[in-house]
C-alpha positions in Angstrom: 27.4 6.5 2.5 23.6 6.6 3.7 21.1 4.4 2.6 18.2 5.4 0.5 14.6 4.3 -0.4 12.9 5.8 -3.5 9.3 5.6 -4.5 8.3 6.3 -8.4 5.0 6.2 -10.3 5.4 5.8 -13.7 1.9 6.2 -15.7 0.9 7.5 -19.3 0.1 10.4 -19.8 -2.9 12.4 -20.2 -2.8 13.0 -23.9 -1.7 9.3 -24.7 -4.5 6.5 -25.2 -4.1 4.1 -21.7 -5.2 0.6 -23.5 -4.3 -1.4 -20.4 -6.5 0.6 -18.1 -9.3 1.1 -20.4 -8.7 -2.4 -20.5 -9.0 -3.4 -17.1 -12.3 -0.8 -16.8 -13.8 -3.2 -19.3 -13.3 -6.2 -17.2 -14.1 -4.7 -14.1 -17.7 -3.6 -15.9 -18.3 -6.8 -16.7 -17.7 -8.3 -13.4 -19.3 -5.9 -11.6 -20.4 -3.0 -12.5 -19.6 0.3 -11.4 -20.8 4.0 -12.0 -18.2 6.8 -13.3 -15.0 4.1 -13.2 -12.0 5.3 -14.3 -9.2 3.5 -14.3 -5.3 3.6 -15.3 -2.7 1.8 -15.6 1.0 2.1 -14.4 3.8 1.1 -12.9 5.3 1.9 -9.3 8.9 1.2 -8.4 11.0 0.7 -5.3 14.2 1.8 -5.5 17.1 1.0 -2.6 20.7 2.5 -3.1 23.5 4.3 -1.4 24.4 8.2 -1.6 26.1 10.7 -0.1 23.5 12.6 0.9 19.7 13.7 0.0 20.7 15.9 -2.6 22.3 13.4 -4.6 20.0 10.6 -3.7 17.0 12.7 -5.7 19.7 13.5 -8.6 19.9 9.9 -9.0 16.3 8.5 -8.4 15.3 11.4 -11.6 18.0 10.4 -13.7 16.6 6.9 -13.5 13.4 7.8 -13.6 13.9 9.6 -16.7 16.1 8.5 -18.7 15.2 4.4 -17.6 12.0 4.0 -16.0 9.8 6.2 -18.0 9.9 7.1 -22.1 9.4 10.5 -22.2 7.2 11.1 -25.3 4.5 8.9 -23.7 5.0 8.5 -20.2 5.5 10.9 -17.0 6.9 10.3 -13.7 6.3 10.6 -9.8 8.8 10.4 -7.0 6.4 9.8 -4.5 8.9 9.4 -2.0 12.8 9.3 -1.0 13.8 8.8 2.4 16.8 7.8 4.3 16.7 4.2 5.3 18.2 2.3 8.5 18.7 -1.4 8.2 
């Protein structure tokens, strides 16, 4: 078995209202200030496991994504990464 490091972004989507962001845009103006901010809100996971190989690694790090990380009606997913790992 190899070792594997995934990298997801899980954030709302486009269509769908982002309270927390619009949220955090609010505090941020009243703080300081700032032209054109736009800000959203998400959540980025780091995920270590064992595989086979690469192939089954990725079928593993979308399954997750999907079906635990992320509710598809309002939310879309990222793997930013997946790598091999040595430690």
């Amino acid at each position: 078995m190899k070792k594997f490091c995934a990298k997801v972004l899980v954030k709302m989507k486009p269509t769908v209202k982002d309270v927390k962001g619009q949220t955090l845009k609010n505090a941020i103006d009243c703080f300081m200030p700032i032209e054109n901010l736009s800000c959203h809100v998400g959540s980025y996971y780091l995920l270590k496991f064992d595989a086979k190989n690469e192939g089954e690694a990725l079928h593993t790090v979308e399954k997750i994504a999907s079906e635990i990380l992320s509710n598809e009606v309002i939310e879309t997913y990222e793997i930013k990464a997946l790598e091999e790992i040595y430690e």
